[in-house]
TIRO-633637 format. One record per residue (C-alpha): z, x, y. Coordinates in steps of 0.02 Angstrom, whole numbers, plus 50000, padded with zeros to 5 digits. Layout:
<recs>
ZXY
...
</recs>
This chain:
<recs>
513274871552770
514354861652863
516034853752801
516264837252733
517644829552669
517274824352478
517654806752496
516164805452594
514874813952475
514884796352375
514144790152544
513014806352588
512584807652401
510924796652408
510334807152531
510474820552424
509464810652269
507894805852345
507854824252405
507694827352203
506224818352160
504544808352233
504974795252353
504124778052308
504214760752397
505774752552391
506064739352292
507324725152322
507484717452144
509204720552088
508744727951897
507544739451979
508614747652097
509854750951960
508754757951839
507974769752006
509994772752024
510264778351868
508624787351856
509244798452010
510874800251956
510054807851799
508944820751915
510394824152025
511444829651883
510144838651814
510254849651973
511864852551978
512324855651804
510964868251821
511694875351962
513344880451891
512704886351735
511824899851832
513204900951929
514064906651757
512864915951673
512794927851848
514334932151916
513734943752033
513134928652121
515074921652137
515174934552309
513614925052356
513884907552366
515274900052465
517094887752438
516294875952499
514724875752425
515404876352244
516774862052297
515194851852335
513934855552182
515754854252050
516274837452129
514334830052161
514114834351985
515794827351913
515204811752025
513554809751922
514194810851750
515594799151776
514024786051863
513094790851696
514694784251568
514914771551661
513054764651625
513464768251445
514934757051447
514654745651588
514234730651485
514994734751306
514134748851212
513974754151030
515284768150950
513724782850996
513624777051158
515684776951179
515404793451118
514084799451249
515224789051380
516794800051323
515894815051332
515144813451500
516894810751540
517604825151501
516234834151572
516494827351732
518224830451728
517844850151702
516574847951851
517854839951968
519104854851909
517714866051987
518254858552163
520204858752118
520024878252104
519294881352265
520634885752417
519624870552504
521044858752549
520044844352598
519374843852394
521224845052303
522014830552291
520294820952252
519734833652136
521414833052045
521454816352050
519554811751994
520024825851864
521394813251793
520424798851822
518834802651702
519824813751561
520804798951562
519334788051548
518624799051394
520234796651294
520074778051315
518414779151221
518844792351100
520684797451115
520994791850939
519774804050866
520254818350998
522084821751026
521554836351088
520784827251240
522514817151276
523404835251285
522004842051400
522154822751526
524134829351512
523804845251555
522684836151691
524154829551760
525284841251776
524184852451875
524054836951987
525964836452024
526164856052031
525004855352145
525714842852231
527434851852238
526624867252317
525584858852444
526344841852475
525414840952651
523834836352548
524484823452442
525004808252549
524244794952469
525794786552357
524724775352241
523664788552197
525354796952118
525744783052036
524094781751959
524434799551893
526214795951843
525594782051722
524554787151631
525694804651599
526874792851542
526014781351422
524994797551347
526674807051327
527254790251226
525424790751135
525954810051082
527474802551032
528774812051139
529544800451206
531084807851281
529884816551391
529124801851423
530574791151489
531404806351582
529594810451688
529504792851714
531524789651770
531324805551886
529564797051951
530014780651987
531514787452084
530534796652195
529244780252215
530624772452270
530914781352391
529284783552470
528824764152463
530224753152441
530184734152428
529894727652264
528564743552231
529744748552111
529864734052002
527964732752013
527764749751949
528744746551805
527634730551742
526084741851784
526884755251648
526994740151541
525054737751580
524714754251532
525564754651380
524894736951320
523254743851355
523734758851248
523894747151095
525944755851128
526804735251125
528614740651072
528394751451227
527534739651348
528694726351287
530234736451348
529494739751527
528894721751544
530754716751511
531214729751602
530344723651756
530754706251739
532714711651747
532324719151899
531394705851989
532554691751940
532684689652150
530584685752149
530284671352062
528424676052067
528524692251984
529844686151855
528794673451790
527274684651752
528174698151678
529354687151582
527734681051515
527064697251486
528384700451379
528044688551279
526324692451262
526824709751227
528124707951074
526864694451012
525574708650991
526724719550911
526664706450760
524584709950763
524834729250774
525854726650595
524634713850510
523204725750566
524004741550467
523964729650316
522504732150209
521464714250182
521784710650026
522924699949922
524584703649908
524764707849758
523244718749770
524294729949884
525364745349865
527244744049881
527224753050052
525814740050085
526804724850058
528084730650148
527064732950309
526654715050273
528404707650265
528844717750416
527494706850505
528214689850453
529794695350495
529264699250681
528154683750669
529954673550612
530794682950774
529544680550901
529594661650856
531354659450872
531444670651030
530334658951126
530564644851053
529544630451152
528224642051214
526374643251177
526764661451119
528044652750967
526694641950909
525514658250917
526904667950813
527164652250682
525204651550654
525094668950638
526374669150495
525524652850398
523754665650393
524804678750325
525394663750194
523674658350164
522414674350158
523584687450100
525224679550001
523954664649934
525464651149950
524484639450002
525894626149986
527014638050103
525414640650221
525184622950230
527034618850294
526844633550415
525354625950490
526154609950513
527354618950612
526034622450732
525654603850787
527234593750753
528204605350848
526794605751014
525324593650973
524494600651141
524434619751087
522804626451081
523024630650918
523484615150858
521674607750801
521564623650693
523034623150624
523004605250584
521064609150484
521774625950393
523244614150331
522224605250245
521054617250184
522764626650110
523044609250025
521304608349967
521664626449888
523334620849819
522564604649743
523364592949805
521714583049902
522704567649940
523734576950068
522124587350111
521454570550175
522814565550290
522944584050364
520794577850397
521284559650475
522424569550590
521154579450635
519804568350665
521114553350727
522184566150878
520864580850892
519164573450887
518474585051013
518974600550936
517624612850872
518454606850687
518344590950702
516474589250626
516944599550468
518154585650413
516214576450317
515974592150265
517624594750181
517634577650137
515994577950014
516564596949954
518224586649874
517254572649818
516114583349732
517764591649651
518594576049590
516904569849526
516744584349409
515024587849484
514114575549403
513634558249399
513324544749549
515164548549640
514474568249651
512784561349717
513844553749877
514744567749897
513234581349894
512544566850026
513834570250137
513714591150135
511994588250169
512104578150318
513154591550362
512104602350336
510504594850408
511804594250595
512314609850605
510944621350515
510744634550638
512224636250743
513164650850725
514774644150780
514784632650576
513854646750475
515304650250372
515554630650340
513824629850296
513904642550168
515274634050086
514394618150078
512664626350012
513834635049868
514534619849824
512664611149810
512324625549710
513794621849594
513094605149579
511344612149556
512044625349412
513054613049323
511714600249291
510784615949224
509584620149356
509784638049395
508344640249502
508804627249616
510674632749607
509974653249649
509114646549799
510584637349862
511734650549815
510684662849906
510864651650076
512734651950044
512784671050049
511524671150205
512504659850295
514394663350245
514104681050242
513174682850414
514644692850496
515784705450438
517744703750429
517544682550367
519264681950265
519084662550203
518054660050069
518434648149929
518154652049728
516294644149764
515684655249888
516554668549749
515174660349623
513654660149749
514114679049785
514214684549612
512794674749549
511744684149696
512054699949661
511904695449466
510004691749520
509594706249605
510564716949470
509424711549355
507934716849472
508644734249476
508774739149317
507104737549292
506464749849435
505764766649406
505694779249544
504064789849510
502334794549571
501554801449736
502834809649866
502224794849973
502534780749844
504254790849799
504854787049976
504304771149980
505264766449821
506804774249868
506804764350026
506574747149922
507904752049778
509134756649921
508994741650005
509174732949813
510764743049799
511574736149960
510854718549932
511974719649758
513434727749812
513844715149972
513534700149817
514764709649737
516034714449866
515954694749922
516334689249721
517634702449732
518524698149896
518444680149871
518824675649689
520424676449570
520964692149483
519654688949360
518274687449462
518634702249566
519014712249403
517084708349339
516494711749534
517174728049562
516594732949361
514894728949400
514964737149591
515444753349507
513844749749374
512504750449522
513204765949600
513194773949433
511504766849405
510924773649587
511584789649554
510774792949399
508964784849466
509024798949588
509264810349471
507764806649359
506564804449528
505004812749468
503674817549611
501994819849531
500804823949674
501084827049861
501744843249917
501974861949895
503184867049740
504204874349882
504094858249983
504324846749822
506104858549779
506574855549970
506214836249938
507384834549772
508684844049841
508804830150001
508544816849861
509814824849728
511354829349858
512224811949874
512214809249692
513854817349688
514544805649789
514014789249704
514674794549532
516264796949630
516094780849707
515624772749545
517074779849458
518394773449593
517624757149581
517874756449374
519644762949418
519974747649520
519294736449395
520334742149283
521824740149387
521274720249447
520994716549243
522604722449205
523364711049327
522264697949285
523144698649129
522464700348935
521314712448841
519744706648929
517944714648893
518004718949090
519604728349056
518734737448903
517304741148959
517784748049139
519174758349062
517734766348951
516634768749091
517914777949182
518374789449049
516574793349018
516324797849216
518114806249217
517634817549060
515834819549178
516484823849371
518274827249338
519524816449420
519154812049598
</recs>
């Protein structure tokens, strides 16, 4: 075999490929070449992993086979499984598929180490390097789950600079050290030694220096700011962003961007701390909890001050009126925040939102009058913003309000949420808008006492408002259209009785499952969008279907359909997770408990979710 240089095989590779399979005609359209890519990148890698696991399994063979030959099939081979994650990922990917990407990852990063170990020099650096590269790659996509995979990428690393040390002839490409050197760094700061971190880096950047001068340096320094940003690490890539800016304050060019990536960078820091917060209103929230929260609208308050007259101040001051509105529920304070936002900079590209949410906060506070001229605003200085068509909407939702829901003012205003509706049915971009204006037709419907019409409109308010997960704003009628939902279908459930054939078993389960979900997102909406009362009732009755579930699977009777042996198999499967409802039924009643007692007074919820946890607790134990 003769010798090639690795960097080639990429380029000799295809060769290679078609030598794996059939040869058939080629093809010039673009999706079908990739697919045949992948397709041979699949065969290929079939090959070679094959190869090396006989290579493994007979080590007499080791004396057999050549350096050079084992460089090739260990780097070929890491080459193919880092192609095949990259498919995976290429454009976005589901959390299996990260986890298929990840693992081909670190697969290929053992596979390249097959090349590093040979005495081959033409292999080492890029078999150290790819070695870095794709470990590196694999704790991107599941690092948090794995911190055994960021110690293995460090260990990675540090074979890459020993290496480098004892046979610096092979390692002349500078960049490619720096690659290495960052992402040592910002995984030492991700395993929290940081001492380690800064002195590597200090030692590194001394020696980069060195070896390419100029502003190489400085550039370095914002690209460790990169890494840690990208890390989710923003005290950390805030402090090498500022860091780099100092030293470029002779290059106006690089000043500016990372001057502004500092800003971007202590501006995240604000979202790392609201993330950590549960959702769910403050008082709601555990001591530590709130805490966490404050500490966000204190960086929020800092941030804004810092930079004051940038975008990234009007970013800050918006973020802190959401924190108001969706977690504090000052809705008066949230309002004056907001206002903030387009006084202060009418052309920030938040200001159209923050000019609408002010006057939904006022809306929420009551006070409508205001809630209209926040609306004018809108309409009058934004009316090309994506908010602009919800002021009609908003418009009939507080005439509808004022009118009491009834009589020929309310008839207007349900006029208006329909034309609303009748615009923008369809389009995702207003479903959430259109599910508060179908709950408050079904308010209208409910109150002039006709509860069919009011379930159907009710049920197109949960359809519509509830289409996506994570939707924070949702007023005290979408809180009635939820509950009233899952009120319906609660009703259904009761009533079911799992029994019969194996087949008709299965097929019930199925159907009652799908019931149970069906009730417990009504209920989960009436819980995370209505007061203390509401949510009290909500999580009551959430912790009633699981208890309900639970004890349906229990009393599953199969009556024809299998071998006594197969039928035990078949209840076991059925019985297991009933554990695990009852426990989920009694943390629920637990919860309600704690929301009545906040809600204040001896309520039935409060008495009758107390009892139904101390008849589970006396059941299961405590959980």
């Amino acid at each position: 075999m003769s010798k090639r240089p690795p960097l080639l095989i990429a380029l000799s590779l295809s060769a290679v490929l078609v030598g794996c399979g059939p040869v058939d005609p080629v093809d010039d359209t673009p999706e079908l070449s990739a697919r045949k890519a992948s397709e041979e990148f699949h065969i290929a890698g079939d090959y070679y992993g094959a190869y090396l696991e006989r290579y493994y399994e007979f080590p007499e063979l080791a004396e057999k086979i050549s350096e050079e030959e084992l460089a090739l099939v260990g780097y070929s081979y890491g080459q193919c499984l880092a192609e095949l994650a990259g498919e995976l990922v290429s454009d976005g990917a589901d959390q299996p598929e990260r986890a298929r990407a990840a693992n081909y990852y670190e697969m290929a990063g053992n596979a390249f180490n097959i090349a590093a170990g040979t005495k081959l020099e033409a292999y080492k650096q890029p078999a150290l390097y790819s070695t870095v590269l794709v470990y590196n790659q694999a704790v991107e996509l599941d690092g948090e789950a794995r911190g055994d995979l960021i110690d293995t990428t460090l260990r990675a690393c540090e074979s890459y600079f020993a290496a480098k040390n004892e046979e610096p002839s092979l390692f002349k490409l500078p960049d490619d050290d720096a690659v290495v050197a960052l992402i040592k760094t910002q995984l030492l700061y991700r395993r929290g030694r940081d001492e380690e971190a800064r002195a590597f880096f200090e030692e590194y950047l001394d020696e980069y220096g060195r070896a390419k001068g100029g502003d190489w340096p400085i550039i370095l320094v914002g690209r460790l700011g990169d890494e840690t940003f990208q890390a989710g690490l923003y005290d950390h890539a805030e402090e090498f962003y500022r860091r780099a800016a100092g030293m470029a304050a002779d290059n106006d060019k690089l000043l500016g961007r990372y001057q502004h990536n500092t800003r971007i960078a202590d501006f995240h820091e604000g979202l790392l701390l609201e993330a950590a917060v549960p959702k769910r209103r403050y008082d709601l929230l555990t001591a530590e909890e709130q805490a966490k929260l404050r500490r966000a609208l204190e960086h929020y308050d800092a941030v804004a001050e810092r930079y004051s007259g940038d975008e990234i101040a009007g970013r800050a001051v918006y973020r802190r009126g959401y924190l108001e509105e969706m977690w504090l529920l000052d809705y008066a304070a949230a309002a004056r925040t907001y206002t903030r936002v387009f006084t202060e900079a009418p052309d920030h590209p938040l200001a159209a939102t923050a000019c609408f949410r002010a006057g939904l906060c006022s809306e929420q506070a009551g006070d409508f009058a205001e809630a209209r001229r926040f609306y004018e605003r809108l309409d009058d200085d934004y009316d090309d913003s994506p908010e602009a068509p919800l002021v009609e909407l908003r418009a009939g939702i507080m005439g509808l309000e004022e009118a009491g829901y009834s009589g020929d003012e309310a008839e207007d205003a349900a006029e208006r949420i329909e034309d609303f509706i009748d615009d923008y049915e369809g389009e995702d971009a207003y479903r959430l808008w259109l599910g508060e204006g179908y709950a408050s037709l079904g308010r209208l419907a409910e109150q002039g006492g006709d509860d069919e019409t009011a379930l159907e409109l009710y049920t197109k308010a949960v359809e519509q408002h509830g289409f996506r997960e994570g939707v924070r704003y949702g007023s005290e009628r979408i809180a009635r259209a939820y509950l009233v939902y899952a009120d319906h279908h609660w009703e259904e459930f009761q009533s079911v009785d799992v029994g019969g054939s194996l087949e008709e078993v299965q097929e019930e389960i199925v159907r009652v499952s799908e019931l149970r979900n069906k009730i417990l997102f009504g209920y989960s909406g009436a819980d995370t969008y209505g007061d203390l009362a509401t949510s009290a009732r909500a999580k009551y009755m959430g912790g009633r279907v699981l208890e309900t579930f639970a004890t349906m699977l229990q009393d599953v009777r199969i009556t024809s359909g299998g071998t006594p042996e197969e039928l035990d198999e078949i209840y076991a499967q059925i019985n297991y997770p009933t554990n695990s409802f009852f426990i989920q039924a009694q943390q629920a009643y637990r919860a309600a408990v704690e929301t009545a007692r906040l809600a204040g007074g001896d309520s039935a919820t409060l008495e009758r979710a107390q009892e139904a946890y101390d008849r589970l607790t006396r059941i299961i134990g405590e959980s």
